[in-house]
C-alpha positions in Angstrom: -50.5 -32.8 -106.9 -47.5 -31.8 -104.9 -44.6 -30.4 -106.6 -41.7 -28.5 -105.0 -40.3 -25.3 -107.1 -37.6 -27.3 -108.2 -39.9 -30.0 -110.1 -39.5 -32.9 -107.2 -41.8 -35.8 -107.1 -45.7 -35.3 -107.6 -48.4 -37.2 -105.3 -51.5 -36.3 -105.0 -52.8 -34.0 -101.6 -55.0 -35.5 -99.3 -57.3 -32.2 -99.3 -58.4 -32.0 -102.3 -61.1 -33.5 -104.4 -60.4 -36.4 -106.8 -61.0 -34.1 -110.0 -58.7 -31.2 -108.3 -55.7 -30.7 -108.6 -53.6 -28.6 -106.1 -49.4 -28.1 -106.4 -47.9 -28.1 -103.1 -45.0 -25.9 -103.0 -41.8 -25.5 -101.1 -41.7 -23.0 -98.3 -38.3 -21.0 -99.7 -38.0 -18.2 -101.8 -38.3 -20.1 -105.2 -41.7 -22.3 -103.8 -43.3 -18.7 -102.8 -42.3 -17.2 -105.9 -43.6 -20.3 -108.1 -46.9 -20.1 -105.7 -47.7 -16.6 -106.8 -46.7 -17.1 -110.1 -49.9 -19.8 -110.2 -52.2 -17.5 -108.6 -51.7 -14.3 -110.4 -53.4 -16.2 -113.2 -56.8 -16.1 -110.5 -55.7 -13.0 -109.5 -55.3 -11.2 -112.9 -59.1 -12.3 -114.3 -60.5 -10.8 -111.3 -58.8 -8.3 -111.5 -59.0 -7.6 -115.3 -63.3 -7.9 -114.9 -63.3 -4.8 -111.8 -60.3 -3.1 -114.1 -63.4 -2.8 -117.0 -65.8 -1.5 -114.6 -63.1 1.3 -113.5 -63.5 3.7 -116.1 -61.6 6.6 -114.4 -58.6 4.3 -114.5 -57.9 4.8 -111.0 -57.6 0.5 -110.5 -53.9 0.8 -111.0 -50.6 0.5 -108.1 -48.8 -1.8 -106.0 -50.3 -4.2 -103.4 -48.4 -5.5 -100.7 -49.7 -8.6 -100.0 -48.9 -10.3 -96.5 -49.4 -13.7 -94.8 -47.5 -15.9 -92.4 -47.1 -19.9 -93.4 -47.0 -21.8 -90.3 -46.4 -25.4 -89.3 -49.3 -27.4 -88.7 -51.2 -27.2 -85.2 -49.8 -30.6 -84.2 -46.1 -31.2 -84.7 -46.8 -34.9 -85.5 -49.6 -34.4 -88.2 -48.4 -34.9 -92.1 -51.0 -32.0 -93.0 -49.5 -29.4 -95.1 -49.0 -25.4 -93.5 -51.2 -23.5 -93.0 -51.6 -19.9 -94.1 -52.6 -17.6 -91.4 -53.0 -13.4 -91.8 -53.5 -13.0 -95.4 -53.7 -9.0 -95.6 -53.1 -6.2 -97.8 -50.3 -4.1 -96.1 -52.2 -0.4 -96.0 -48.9 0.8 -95.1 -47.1 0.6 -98.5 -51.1 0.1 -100.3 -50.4 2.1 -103.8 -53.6 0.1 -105.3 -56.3 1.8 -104.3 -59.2 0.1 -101.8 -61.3 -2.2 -103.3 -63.3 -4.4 -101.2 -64.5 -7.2 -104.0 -61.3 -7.1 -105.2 -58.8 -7.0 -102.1 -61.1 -10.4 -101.5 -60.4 -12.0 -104.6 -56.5 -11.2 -104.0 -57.1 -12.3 -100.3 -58.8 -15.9 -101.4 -56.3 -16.7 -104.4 -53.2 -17.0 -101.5 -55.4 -18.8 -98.7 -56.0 -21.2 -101.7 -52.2 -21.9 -102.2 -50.6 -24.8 -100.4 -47.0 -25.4 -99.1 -45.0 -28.4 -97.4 -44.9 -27.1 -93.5 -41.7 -24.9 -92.7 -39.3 -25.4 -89.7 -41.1 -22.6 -88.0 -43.0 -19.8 -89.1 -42.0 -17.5 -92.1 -43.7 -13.8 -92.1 -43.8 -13.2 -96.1 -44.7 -9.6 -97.7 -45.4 -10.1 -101.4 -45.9 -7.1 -103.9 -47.7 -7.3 -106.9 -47.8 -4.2 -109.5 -51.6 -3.9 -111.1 -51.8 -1.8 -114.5 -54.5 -1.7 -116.9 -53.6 -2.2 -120.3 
């Protein structure tokens, strides 16, 4: 489906299989925000299944999460941007390392979609992790 953050038209994406459905999002402030609003759902079962095996409670801080949403390859394609760099940022990493679960943080934003932007936007995205 495609859906901009402020509730535009939906089609469905050309990517994705015929039972799947995908939201395309706008590449602003609101579409980013709505984006990781849809993946903390991913995120927060993986995390909540490693956050059980952490019995010293030591699964707990911010993550910094960083990626750069780029026009397609080919200025004349109708493909959808492409997300390109998805890291943690060790530099303001309060969540300690965690390989299985950096990945399943890591593969929830490559999975998000977004229309292609004028050029390409360097986004740093922090999520706060607390077990309950």
């Amino acid at each position: 489906m495609h859906a901009n953050a402020a509730g535009g038209d939906e089609t469905e994406a050309e990517d994705t299989a015929p039972d799947e459905q995908q939201f395309v999002y706008s590449p602003d402030r609101e579409g980013i925000r709505a984006a990781v609003q849809d993946a903390r759902v991913q995120i927060a079962e993986c995390y909540s299944g490693w956050a059980k095996a952490d019995t010293a409670g030591e699964l707990v801080g911010r993550a910094s999460i960083r990626f750069a949403i780029t026009p397609p390859d080919d200025p004349d394609a109708t493909e959808l941007a492409r997300l390109r760099d998805v890291t943690i940022d060790e530099s303001t990493r309060g969540l300690p390392k965690h390989g299985f679960l950096d990945g399943c943080i890591i593969n929830a934003f490559e999975s998000l979609r977004f229309d292609p932007p004028t050029g390409t936007m360097n986004v740093t995205y922090p999520i706060d992790f607390a077990q309950e």
